[in-house]
C-alpha positions as CSV (number, residue, x, y, z in Angstrom):
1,X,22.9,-14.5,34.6
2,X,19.7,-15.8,32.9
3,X,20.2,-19.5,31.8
4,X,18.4,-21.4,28.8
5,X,16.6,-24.7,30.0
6,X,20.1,-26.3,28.4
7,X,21.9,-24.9,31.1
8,X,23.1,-22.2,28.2
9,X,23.6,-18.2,29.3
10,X,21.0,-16.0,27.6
11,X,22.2,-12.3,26.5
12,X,19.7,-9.7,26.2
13,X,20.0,-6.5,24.6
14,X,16.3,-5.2,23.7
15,X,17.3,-2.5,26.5
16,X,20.9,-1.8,25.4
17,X,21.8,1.1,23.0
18,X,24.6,0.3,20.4
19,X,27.9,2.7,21.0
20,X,27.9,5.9,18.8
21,X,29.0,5.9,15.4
22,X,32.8,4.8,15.3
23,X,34.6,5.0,12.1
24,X,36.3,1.8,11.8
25,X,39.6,1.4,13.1
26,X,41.3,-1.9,13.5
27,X,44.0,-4.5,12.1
28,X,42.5,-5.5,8.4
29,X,42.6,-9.1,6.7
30,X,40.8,-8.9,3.9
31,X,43.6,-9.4,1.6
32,X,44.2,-12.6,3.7
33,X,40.6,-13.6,4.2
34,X,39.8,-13.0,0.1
35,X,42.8,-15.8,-0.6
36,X,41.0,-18.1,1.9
37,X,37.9,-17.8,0.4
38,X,39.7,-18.4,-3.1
39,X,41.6,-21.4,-1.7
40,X,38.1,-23.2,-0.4
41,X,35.5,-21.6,-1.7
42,X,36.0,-20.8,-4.7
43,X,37.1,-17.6,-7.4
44,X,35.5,-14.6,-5.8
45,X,33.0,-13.3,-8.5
46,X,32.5,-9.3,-6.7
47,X,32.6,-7.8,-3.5
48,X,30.2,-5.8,-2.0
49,X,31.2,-2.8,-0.3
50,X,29.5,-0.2,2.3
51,X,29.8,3.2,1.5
52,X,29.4,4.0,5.0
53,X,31.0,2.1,8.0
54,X,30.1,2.1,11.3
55,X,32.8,0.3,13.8
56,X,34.3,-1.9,11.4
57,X,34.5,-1.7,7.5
58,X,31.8,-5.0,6.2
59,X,32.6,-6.5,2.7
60,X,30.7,-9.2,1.4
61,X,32.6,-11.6,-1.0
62,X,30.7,-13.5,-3.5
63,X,31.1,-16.8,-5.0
64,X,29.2,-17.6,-8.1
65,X,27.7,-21.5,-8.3
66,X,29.9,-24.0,-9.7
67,X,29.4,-27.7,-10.1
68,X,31.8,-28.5,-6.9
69,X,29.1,-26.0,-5.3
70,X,25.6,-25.3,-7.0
71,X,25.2,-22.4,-4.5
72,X,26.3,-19.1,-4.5
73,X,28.7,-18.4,-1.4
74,X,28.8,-14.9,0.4
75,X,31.4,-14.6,3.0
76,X,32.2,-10.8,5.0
77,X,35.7,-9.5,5.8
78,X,36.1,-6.9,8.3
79,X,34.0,-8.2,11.4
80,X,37.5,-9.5,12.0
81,X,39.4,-6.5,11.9
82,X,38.7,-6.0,15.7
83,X,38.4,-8.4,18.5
84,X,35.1,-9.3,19.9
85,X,34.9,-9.9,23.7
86,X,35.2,-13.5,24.0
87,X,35.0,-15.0,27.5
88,X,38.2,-15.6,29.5
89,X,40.4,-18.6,28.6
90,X,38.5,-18.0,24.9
91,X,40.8,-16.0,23.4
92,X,41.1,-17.8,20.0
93,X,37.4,-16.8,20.0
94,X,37.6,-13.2,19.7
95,X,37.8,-13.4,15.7
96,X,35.2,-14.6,13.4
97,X,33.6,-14.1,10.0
98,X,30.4,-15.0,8.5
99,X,28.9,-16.9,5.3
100,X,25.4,-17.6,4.0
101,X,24.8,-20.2,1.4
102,X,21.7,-19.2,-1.0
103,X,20.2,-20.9,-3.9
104,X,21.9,-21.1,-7.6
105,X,18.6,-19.1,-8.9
106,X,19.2,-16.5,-5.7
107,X,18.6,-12.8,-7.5
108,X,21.7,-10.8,-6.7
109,X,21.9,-7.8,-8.7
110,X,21.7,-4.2,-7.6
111,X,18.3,-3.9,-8.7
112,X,17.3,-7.1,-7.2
113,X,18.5,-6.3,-3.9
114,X,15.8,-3.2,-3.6
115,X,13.5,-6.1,-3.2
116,X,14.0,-7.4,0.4
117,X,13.0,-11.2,-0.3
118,X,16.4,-10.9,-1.9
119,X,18.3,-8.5,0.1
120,X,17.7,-10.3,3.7
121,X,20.4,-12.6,3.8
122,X,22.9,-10.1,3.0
123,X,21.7,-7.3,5.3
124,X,22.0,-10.1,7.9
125,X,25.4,-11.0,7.3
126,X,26.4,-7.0,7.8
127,X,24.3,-6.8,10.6
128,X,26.0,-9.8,13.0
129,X,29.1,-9.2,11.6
130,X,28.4,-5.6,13.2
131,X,26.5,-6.7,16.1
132,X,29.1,-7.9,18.4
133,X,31.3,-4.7,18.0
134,X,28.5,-2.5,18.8
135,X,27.4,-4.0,21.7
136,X,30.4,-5.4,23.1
137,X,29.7,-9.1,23.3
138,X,30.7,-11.9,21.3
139,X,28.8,-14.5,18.6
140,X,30.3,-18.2,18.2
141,X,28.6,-21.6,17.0
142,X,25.7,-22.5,18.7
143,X,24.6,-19.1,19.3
144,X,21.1,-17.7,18.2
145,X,19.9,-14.5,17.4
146,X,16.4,-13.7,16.9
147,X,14.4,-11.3,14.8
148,X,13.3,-9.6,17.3
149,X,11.5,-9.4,20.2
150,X,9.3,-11.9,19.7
151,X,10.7,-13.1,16.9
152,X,9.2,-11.7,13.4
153,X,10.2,-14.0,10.0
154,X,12.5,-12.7,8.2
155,X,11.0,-11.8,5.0
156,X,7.4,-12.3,3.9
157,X,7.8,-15.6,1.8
158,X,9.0,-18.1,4.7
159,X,8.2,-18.4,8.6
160,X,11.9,-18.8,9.5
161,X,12.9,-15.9,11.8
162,X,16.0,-16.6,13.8
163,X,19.6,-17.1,13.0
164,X,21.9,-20.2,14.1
165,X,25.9,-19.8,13.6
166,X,27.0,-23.2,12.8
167,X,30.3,-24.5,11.2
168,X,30.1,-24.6,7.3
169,X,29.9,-28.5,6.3
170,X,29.7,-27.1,2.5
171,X,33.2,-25.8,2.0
172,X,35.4,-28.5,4.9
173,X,37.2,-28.8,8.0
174,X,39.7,-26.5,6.2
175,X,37.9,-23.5,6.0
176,X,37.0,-23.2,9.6
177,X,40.1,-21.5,11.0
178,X,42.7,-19.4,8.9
179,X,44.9,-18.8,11.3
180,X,47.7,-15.3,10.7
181,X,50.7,-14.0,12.7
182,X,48.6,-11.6,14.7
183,X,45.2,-13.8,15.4
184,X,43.1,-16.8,14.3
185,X,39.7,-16.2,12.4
186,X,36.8,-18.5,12.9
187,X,34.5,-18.9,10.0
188,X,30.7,-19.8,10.4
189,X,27.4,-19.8,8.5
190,X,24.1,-18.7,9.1
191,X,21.2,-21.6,9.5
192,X,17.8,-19.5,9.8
193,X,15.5,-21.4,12.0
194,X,12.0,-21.9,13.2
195,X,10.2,-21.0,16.3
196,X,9.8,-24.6,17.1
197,X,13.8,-25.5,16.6
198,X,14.5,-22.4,19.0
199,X,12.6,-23.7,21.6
200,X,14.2,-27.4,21.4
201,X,17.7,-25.6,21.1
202,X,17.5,-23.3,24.3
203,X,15.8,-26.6,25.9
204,X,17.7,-29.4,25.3
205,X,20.8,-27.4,23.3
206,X,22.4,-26.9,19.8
207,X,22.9,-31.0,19.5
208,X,19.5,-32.0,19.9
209,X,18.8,-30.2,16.4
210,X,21.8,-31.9,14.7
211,X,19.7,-35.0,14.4
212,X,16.6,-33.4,12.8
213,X,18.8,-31.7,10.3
214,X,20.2,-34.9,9.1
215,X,16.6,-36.6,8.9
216,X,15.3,-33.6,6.7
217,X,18.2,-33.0,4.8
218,X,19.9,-29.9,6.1
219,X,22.1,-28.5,4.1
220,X,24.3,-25.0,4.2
221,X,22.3,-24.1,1.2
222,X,19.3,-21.6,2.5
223,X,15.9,-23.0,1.7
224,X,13.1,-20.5,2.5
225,X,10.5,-23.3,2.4
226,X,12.0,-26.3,4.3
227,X,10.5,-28.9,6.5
228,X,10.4,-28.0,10.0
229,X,12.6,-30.6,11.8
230,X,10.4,-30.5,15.4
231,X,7.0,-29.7,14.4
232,X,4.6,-32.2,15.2
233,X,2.4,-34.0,12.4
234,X,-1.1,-33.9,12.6
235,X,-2.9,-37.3,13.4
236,X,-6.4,-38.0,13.4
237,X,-7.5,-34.5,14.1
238,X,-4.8,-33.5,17.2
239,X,-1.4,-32.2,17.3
């Protein structure tokens, strides 16, 4: 298996077709997952629901900004309605859902979303919580998936072009795990990243990024125009 310079197994599927269209099928928990997000998130505002589902049925909850959290929260149910194929001795791994944090002054509406500088972060959430059901894999914290092949930015307005899964800070410890009779579910967010923080992840591993993060202010909270943590400043003319 092909190996990051971190020692970390690299997954390729530029050559691999998704299965055929698969109407969901699966044990639901969106009732469940909906209270969990009310519990630590906060009062779910609307849910966004496909019209057409492909493997497993995607809703995307959303969480309108409060002063506990200026940020509007979207968390999916239904990536969770089937297992994922988590490696041996993982198997509390096999569930997961997503969440993206975006800006209080994020445009959300119907209308809004036929704009794709707005729509991205939502079609991303559908698509990984997708992903791992159509090609038979599994995504957990610490794992990266590009835009790509080499890596395109996501939208126009910002240079950020691949996604991190990372444990929410936002929302606490609590809201990492809500575990049922039948199976645990894993929550994570999305942190879009740079080329340059790629390249010192699949170096030196997920870790090594925690610190720039923490220099430059990090948050959950999506910011199309942050610092680069690992670019080099300029000085005196060189790089």
């Amino acid at each position: 298996m092909e190996k990051s310079e971190s020692g970390a197994p690299i997954h390729r599927y530029d050559d691999v077709e998704p299965k055929a269209f698969e109407s969901p099928t699966g044990d639901s928990s969106c009732e469940e997952i909906a209270d969990h997000i009310e519990k630590h998130v906060g009062r779910v505002e609307m849910v966004f629901h496909e019209l057409v589902s492909d493997q497993v049925h995607i809703d995307v909850h959303w969480v309108k900004p409060t002063a506990e959290h200026p940020f509007h929260a979207l968390v999916t149910s239904g990536m969770s309605d089937k297992a994922m194929k988590a490696p041996e001795g993982m198997e509390e791994a096999q569930y997961a859902e997503l969440c993206i944090c975006l800006p209080a002054d994020w445009k959300l509406s119907e209308e809004d979303f036929k704009d794709d500088k707005n729509y991205w972060p939502i079609r991303w959430l559908k698509f990984l919580a997708r992903f791992p059901h159509e090609y038979d894999t599994w995504l957990w914290w610490g794992h990266t998936i590009p835009n790509g092949n080499p890596p395109s930015p996501f939208s126009t307005n910002t240079k950020l072009n691949t996604m991190l899964l990372m444990p929410t800070v936002a929302f606490g410890e609590a809201f990492h795990q809500l575990k049922l009779e039948s199976k645990t579910i894993n929550f994570f967010t999305l942190m879009p990243l740079y080329t340059e923080e790629v390249e010192l992840k699949m170096k030196s591993g997920v870790e090594a990024l925690l610190d720039g993060f923490e220099k430059y202010n990090v948050s959950d909270t999506l910011d199309i125009n942050r610092p680069n943590t690992v670019k080099r400043k300029k000085r005196f003319g060189l790089f």
